[in-house]
N, C-alpha and C positions, 0 to 999 in steps of 0.2 A: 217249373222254372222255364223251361223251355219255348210254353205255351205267353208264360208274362213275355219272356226276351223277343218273341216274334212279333206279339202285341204291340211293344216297344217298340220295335227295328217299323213297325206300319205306322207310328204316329210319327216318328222321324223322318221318314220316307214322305208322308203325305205332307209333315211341314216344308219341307226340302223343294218338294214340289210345287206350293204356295209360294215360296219365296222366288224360284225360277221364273214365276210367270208374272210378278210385279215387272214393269217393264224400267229401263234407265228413263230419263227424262230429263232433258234438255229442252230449257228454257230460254230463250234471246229475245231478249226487253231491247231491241234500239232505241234511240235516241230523236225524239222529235221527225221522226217517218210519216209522211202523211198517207191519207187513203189513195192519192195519187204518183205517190214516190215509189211507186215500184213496177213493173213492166207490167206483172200477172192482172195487176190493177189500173191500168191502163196507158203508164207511164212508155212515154215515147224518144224524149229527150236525154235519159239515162238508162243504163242496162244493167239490168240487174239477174243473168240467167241462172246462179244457184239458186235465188231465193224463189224464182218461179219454176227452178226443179221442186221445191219440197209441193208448191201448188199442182205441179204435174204429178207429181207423187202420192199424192193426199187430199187434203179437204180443205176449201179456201171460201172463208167468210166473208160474208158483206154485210153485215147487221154486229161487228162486233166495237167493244168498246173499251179503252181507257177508264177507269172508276175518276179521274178529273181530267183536266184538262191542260195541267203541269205535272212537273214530276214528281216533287216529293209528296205529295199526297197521290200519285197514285200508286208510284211505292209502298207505299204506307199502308194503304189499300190491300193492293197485292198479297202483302206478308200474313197482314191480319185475318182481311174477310173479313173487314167492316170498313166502311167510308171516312173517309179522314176526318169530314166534320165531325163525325159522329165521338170523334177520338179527345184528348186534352187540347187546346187552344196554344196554336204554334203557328208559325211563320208557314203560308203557302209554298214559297219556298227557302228551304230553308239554308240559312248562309254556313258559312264551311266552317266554325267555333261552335254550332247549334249541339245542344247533348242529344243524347238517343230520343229521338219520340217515339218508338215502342218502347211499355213496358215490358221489362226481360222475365215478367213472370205471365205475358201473354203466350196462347197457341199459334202459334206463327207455321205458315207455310213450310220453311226446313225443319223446323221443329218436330210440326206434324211427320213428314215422310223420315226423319232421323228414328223417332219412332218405329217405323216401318220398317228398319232396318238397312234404309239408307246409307249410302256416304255423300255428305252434302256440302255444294261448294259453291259460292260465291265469287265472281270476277266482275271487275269493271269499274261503273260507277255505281257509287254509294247511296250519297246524298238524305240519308235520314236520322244524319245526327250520330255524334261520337262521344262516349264520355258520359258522367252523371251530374250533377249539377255543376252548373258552371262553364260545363264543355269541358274537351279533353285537355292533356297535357303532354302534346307536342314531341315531347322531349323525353317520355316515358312509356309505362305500360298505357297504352290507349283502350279502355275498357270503362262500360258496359261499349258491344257494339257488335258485330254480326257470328261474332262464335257464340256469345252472351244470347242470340235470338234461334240458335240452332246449327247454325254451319260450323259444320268440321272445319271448314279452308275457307279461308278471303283472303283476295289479291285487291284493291280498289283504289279509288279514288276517292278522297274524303265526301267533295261534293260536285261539283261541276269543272270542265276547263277553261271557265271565266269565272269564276273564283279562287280565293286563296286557301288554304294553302297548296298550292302546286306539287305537290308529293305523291308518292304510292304507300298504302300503307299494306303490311302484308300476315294478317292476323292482329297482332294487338304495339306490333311494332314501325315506327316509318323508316321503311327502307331506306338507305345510305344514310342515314343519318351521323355527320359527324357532331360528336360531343361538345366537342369546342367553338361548334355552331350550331347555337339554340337555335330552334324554331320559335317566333314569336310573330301572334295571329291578331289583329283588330279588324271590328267592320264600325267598328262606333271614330276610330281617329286614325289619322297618320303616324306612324311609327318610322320611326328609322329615317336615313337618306335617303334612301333608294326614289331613282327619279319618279315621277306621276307622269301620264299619258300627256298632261296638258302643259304640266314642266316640258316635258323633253318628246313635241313630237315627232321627231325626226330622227327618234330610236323606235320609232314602231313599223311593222311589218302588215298589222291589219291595222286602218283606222278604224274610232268608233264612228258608230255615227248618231247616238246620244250616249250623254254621259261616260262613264269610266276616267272619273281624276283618280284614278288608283295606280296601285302600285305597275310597272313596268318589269314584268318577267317571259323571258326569248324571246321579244319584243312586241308583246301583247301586255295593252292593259287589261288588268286582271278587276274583279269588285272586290274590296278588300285594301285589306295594304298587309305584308308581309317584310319581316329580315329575320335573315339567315335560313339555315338550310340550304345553302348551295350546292350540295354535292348530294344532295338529295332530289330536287327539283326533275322533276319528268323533260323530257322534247316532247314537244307538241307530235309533231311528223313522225315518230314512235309510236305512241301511243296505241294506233289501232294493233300493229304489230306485237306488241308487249300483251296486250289483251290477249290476244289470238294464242302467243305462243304457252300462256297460263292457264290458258281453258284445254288446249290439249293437251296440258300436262298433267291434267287433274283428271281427262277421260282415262289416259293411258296408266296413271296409276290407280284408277279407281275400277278400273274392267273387270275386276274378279268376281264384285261386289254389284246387289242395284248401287244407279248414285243418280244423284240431281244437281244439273249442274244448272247453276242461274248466272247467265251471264247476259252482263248489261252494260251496251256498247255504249261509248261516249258519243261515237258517230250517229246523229250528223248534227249534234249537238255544237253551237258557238262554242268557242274561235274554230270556225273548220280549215284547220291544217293538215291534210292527209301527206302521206308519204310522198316524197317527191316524184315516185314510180304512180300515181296518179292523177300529177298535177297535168291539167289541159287535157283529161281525155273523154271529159263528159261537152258534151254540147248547151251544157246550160252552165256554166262556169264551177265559184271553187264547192261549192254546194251539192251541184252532181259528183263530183270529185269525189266528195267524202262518202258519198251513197255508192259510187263503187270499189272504194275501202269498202266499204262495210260487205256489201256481196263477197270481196272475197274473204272474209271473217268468216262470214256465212259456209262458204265452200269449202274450206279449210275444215271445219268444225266436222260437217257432211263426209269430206275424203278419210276425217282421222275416224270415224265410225265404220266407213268402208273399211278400212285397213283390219280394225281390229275386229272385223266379223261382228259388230254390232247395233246395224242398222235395224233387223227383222225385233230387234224384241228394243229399239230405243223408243220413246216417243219423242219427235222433234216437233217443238213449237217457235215460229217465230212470230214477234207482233212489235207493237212500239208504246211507250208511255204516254205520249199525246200526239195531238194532230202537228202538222205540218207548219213551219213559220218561213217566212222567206228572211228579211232583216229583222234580224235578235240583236243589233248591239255593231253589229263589225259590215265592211264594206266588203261583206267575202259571196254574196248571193249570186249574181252571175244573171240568167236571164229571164224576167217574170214571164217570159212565154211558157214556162214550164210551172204547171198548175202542179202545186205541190198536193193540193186535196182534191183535187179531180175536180168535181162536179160540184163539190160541199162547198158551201159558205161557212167563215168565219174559218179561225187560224189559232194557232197556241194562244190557251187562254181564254179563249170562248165556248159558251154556253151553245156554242150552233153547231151544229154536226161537224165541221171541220174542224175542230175544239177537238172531239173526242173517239169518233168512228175510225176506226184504225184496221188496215191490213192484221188481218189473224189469220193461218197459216198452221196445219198440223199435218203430221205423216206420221203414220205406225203401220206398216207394210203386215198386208194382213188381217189389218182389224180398221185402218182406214181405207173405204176404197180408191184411187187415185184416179184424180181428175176430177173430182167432183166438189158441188159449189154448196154451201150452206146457206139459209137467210134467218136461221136463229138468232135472235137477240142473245148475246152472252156479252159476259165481263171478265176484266182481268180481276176482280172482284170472283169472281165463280173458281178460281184456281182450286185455293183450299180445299172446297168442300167436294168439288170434283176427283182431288186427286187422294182425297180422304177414302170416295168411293172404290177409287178403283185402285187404291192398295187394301182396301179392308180396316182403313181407321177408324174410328170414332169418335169426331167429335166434344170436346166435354160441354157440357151446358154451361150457357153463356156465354160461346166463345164463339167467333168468326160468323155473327150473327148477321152478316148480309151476304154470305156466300152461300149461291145456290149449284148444286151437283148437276151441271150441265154436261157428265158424261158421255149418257146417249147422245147428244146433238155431236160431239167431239168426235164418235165412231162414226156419225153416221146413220143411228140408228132410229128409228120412225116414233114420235110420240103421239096422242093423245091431245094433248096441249102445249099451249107453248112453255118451257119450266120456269123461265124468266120472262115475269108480263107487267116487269115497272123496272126504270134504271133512273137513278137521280144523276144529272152531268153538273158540273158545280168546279169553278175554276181551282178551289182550294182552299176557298176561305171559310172560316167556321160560321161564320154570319152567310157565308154566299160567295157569289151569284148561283142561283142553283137554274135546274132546267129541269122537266119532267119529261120522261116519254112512258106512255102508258099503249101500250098495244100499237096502232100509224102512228097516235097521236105524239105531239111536242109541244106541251106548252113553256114558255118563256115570261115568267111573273114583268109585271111594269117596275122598270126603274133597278133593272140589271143592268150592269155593264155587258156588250156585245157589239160587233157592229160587222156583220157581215162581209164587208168592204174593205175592214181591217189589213192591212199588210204587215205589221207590230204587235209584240204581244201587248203593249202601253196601250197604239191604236183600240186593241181589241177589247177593250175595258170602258169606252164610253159608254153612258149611260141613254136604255130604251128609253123610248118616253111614254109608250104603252103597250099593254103585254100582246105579248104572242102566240098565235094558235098555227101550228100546220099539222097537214097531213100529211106525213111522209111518202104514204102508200102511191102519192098521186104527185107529189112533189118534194123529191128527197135534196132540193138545195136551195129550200125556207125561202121562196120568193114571195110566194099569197099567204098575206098574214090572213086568216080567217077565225082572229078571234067575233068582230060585230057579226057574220054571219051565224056563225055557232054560240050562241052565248049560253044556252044549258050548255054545254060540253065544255065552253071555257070556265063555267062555277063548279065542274065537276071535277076537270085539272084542276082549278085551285084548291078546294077541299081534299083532293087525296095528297098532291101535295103538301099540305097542311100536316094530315096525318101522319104522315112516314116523316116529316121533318121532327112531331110533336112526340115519334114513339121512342 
């Protein structure tokens, strides 16, 4: 007996010790950041000194990427571990009545690590659909939706802060919801009185500057049209604060425990409204503003791991869901002399590296070395199957079939090959526009929407008129098309192309 009980007490012990060395893992998805919107990346006209602690701290990418080039596919992306085309045929992005586009009987990213023994939590914005057919119902239990795909805890926002409905929801319920004020949601007609941006513009605070005859809420047109829910309805100018103070409320009761926190800033996401203790203090107007909101999100996050003695065993990631736009919609941009994608051509929405190539950004004190640069090709696409790795998951066949375990590149550690040596970029449509990179190479098929020169996500959607060849190696901001000079290499893009769309 004795002999069993010891036996016992060593398998307990060693599990004990397995689960000590899973580390937390903190996740921060912003919002529309481009390769150039952050200082460590060579940003000049805004300052962002947390977010280039965690690059002084850790390991900072320059070959990484977005799986699209908007957000809800690459959401989508993210959770799964496969490419959003690859997925049911839905809205690239998807408006704020959309039902879930994951299936709740897929292996999802929380999932997987809940699994692992996790506690998992979602903050921020949403944006992948609420509800089962039909979309949700407003006004009740709001389900299937992110407890339904794995997380313990969501605080969010249904979909965007130019869209409707303007609420938080917090698990499967919308906060403040009074009863006696339904929520009711259309993107097909107008509802209600409530004035339109183009009724009543001289109740707006941002103009647009295309489109939005939609509903008018804290004096933003919103897409959509929305009534009731008053006493529900978010401030804009909160918002990042609200976020902030939910993500640390979820480390500090989750610290006993590993836990995952994913949290996904609205910032610097349109309507940018930052807090009025932000406004005027970036040099490139209300744009920078929000970009340092968001650093101090970032530092906050950083301090409340200090606090609680759980920096050495966290893993902090930050990155962003697409590249950089300057005008999305509202007159809130401030000044183009501030290169939101640095060097990259092409802007949210396009297939050209400023599309997709995004500040990535990890610190694990101890197992990353600090200060150092990476040039591995990875994807927010690679999460899964990476963090599959390095808790000890498994996997089940068939599932998260384009995530590859790009661990070792993550520590630091030296490989052999490259583990990622194809990335499909593709705005979000199931049809396209797609882009290939295959080791330097970039091809760009004829008769994709892109256009380098773009300043709009709409701009960024005209149509090539013939395809595209670069090499990155020698020119990372697609000036020399060299498809006529290479033409085996450009029927080589086309045919693997072909294949990975056709598998």
């Amino acid at each position: 007996m004795k002999i069993l009980c010891t036996a016992m007490l060593a398998v307990v012990a060693a599990t004990c010790a397995h689960a000590a060395d899973k580390p937390n893992i903190v996740f921060i998805l912003a919002d529309d950041i481009g390769y150039g919107d952050v200082g460590c990346y060579g940003a000049t006209m805004v300052k962002t000194p947390n977010i280039d602690r965690i690059a002084a701290q850790g390991c900072r990418f320059t070959d990484a990427h977005s799986p699209a080039s908007t957000c809800t596919p690459t959401r989508r992306a993210l959770m799964t571990g496969v490419y959003s085309w690859r997925q049911k045929p839905g809205s690239s992005i998807a408006p704020g009545d959309e039902p879930l586009t994951i299936p709740t009987n897929s292996t999802t990213l929380p999932s997987l690590l809940k699994q692992a023994g996790y506690r998992t939590g979602a903050v921020g914005k949403w944006h992948l659909g609420l509800g089962g057919e039909g979309g949700p119902d407003w006004n009740a239990d709001i389900k299937p939706g992110p407890l339904e795909l794995g997380f313990d805890y969501a605080f969010f926002m249904p979909a965007t802060g130019d869209r409707v409905p303007c609420v938080y929801v917090e698990n499967h319920r919308v906060v403040g919801l009074d009863p006696n004020d339904p929520i009711k949601v259309s993107y097909k007609e107008k509802i209600g009185n409530e004035p339109t941006g183009a009724e009543r513009p001289d109740l707006l605070k941002l103009k647009p500057t295309h489109g939005h005859d939609n509903t008018i809420i804290n004096g933003v047109s919103r897409i959509g049209w929305m009534t009731g829910g008053k006493t529900a309805r978010w401030v804009d100018e909160d918002m990042g604060d609200t976020y902030t103070k939910k993500a640390l409320a979820f480390i500090e009761q989750s610290k006993a425990a590993p836990f995952f926190l994913y949290l996904a800033t609205h910032n610097i996401h349109v309507p940018r409204v930052p807090n009025q203790r932000f406004q005027g203090t970036a040099a490139c107007g209300r744009r920078g503003d929000s970009i340092h909101e968001l650093d101090e999100t970032v530092g906050k996050v950083m301090a409340k791991l200090e606090e609680l003695k759980l920096v050495d065993n966290t893993l902090l990631i930050f990155t962003s869901d697409n590249g950089g736009v300057m005008d999305d919609g509202y007159e809130d941009v401030g000044s183009l002399e501030h290169k939101c994608n640095g060097v990259l051509h092409g802007y949210k929405g396009s297939v050209y590296e400023g599309g997709h190539r995004l500040p990535f950004i990890a610190r694990w004190p101890g197992r990353i070395k600090p200060g150092t640069e990476s040039k591995a090709l990875i994807t927010h696409l690679d999460m899964v199957a990476s963090f599959a790795a390095l808790t000890g998951e498994k996997i089940p066949d068939g599932q998260c079939r384009d995530s590859i375990n790009v661990l070792p590149c993550i520590l630091g550690e030296t490989t052999d090959k490259p583990l990622r040596e194809t990335f499909v970029a593709h705005n979000g449509g199931v049809q396209g526009p797609f882009g290939l990179r295959a080791g330097d190479w970039k091809f760009i098929p004829a008769g994709q929407p892109g256009n380098p020169k773009a300043k709009g996500f709409k701009a960024a959607n005209r149509m090539l008129p013939t395809p595209q060849l670069y090499n990155l190696a020698d020119d990372l901001p697609e000036t020399k098309n060299l498809a006529a000079d290479h033409p085996e290499k450009l029927a080589e893009m086309q045919a693997l192309l072909a294949r990975i769309l056709g598998k």
